[in-house]
C-alpha positions as CSV (number, residue, x, y, z in Angstrom):
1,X,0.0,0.0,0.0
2,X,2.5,2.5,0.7
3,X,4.3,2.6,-2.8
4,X,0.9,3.7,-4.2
5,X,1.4,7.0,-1.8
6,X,4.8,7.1,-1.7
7,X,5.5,6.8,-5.4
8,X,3.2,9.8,-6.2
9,X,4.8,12.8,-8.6
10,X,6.5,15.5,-6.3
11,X,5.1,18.2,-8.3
12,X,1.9,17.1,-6.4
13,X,2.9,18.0,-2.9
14,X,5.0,20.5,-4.1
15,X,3.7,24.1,-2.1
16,X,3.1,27.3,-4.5
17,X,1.5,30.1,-3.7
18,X,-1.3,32.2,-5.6
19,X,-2.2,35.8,-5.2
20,X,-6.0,35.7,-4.2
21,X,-8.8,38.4,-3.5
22,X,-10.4,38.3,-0.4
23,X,-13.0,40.9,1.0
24,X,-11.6,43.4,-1.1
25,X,-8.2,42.4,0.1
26,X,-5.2,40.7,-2.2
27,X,-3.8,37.9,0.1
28,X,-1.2,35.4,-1.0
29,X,-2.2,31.2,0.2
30,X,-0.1,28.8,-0.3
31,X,-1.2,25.6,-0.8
32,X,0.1,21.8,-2.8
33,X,-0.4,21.4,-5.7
34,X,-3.0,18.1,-5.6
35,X,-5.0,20.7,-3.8
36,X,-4.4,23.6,-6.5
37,X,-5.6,21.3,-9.0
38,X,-8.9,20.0,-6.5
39,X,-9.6,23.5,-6.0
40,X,-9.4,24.5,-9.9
41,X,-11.8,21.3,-10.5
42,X,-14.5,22.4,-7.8
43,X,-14.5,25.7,-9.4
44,X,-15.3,24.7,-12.8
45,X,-17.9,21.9,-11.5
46,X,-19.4,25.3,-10.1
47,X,-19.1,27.4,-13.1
48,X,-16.4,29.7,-11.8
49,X,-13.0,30.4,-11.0
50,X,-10.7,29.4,-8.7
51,X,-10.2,32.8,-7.4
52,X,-14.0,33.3,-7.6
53,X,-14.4,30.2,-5.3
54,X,-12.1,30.8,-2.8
55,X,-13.5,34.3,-2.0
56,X,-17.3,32.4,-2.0
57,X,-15.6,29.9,0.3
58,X,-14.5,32.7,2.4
59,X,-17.5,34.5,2.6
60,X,-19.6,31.5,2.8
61,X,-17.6,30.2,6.0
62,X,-17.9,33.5,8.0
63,X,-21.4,33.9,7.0
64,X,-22.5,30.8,9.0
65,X,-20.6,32.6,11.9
66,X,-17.4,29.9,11.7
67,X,-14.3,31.0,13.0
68,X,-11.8,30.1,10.9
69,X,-8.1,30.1,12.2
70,X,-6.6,28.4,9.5
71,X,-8.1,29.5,6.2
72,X,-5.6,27.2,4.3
73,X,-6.2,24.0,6.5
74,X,-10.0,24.6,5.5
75,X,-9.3,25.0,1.7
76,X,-7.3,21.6,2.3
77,X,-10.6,19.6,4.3
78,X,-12.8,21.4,1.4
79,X,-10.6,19.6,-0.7
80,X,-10.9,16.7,1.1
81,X,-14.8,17.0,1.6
82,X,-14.9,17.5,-2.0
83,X,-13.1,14.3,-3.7
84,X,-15.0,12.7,-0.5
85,X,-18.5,13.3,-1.9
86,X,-17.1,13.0,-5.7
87,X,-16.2,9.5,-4.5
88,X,-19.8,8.7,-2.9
89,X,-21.4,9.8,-5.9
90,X,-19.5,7.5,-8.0
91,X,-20.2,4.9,-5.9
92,X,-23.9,6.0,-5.8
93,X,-24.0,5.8,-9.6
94,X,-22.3,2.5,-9.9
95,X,-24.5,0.8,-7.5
96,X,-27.7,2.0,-9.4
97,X,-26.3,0.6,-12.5
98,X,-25.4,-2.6,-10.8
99,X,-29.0,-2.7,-9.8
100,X,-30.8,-1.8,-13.2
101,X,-28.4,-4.3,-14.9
102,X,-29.2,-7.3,-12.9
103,X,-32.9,-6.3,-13.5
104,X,-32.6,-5.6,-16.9
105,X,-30.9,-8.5,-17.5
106,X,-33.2,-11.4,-16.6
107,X,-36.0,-9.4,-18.6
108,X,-33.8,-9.0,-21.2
109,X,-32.8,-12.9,-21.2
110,X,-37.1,-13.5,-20.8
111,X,-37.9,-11.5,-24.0
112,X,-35.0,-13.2,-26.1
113,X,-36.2,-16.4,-25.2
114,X,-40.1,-15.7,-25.7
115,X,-41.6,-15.3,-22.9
116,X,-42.8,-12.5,-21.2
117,X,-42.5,-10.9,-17.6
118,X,-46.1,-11.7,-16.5
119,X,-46.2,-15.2,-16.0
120,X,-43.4,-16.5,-18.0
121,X,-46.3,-16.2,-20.9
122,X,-45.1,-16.7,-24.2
123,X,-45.0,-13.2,-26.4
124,X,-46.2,-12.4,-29.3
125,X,-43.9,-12.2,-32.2
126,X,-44.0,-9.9,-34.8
């Protein structure tokens, strides 16, 4: 297990640091890359960009009355949160096709072999 963490690209936990607009205020974050590139991929899921989220994020959080200490540690669990929900909704939409395929598929096997789902009836051929 550890090779497929530790054999992951440097440039992805390499730090850089972007220039960002904050309430008005330019302010410099400095964050890894892997989440750089999570952070540009939740803005374009949300139609925006990165900057654009980051201020939302900011004014989103304070809105609610949070105190945030660490702005950069809650960009990271957004991060997180975010490739967290992308994965359950994966999974959601695997499991629904798992279920429609195994019952399509003994309808499907019903229909090529003349019968239909009520009854195990023959069908009608056309």
């Amino acid at each position: 297990m550890c090779h497929i963490y530790s054999n992951t690209d440097p440039i992805q936990y390499e730090s850089r640091s972007r220039s960002v607009r904050i309430a008005r205020v330019v302010t410099s974050i400095k964050l890894e890359n892997l989440f750089w590139d999570t952070l540009s991929q939740l803005a374009h899921d949300e139609g925006m960009t990165t900057n654009q989220l980051i201020a939302k994020l900011y004014d989103e959080v304070y809105a609610c009355g949070n105190e945030v200490s660490n702005f950069t540690s809650f960009l990271r669990v957004t991060c997180m949160r975010y490739s967290e929900l992308r994965g359950q909704s994966m999974r959601d939409a695997r499991n629904v096709l798992d279920r429609t395929v195994r019952h399509a598929a003994p309808a499907a096997a019903r229909a090529l072999d003349g019968r239909s789902d009520a009854g195990n009836e023959p069908s009608l051929r056309l």
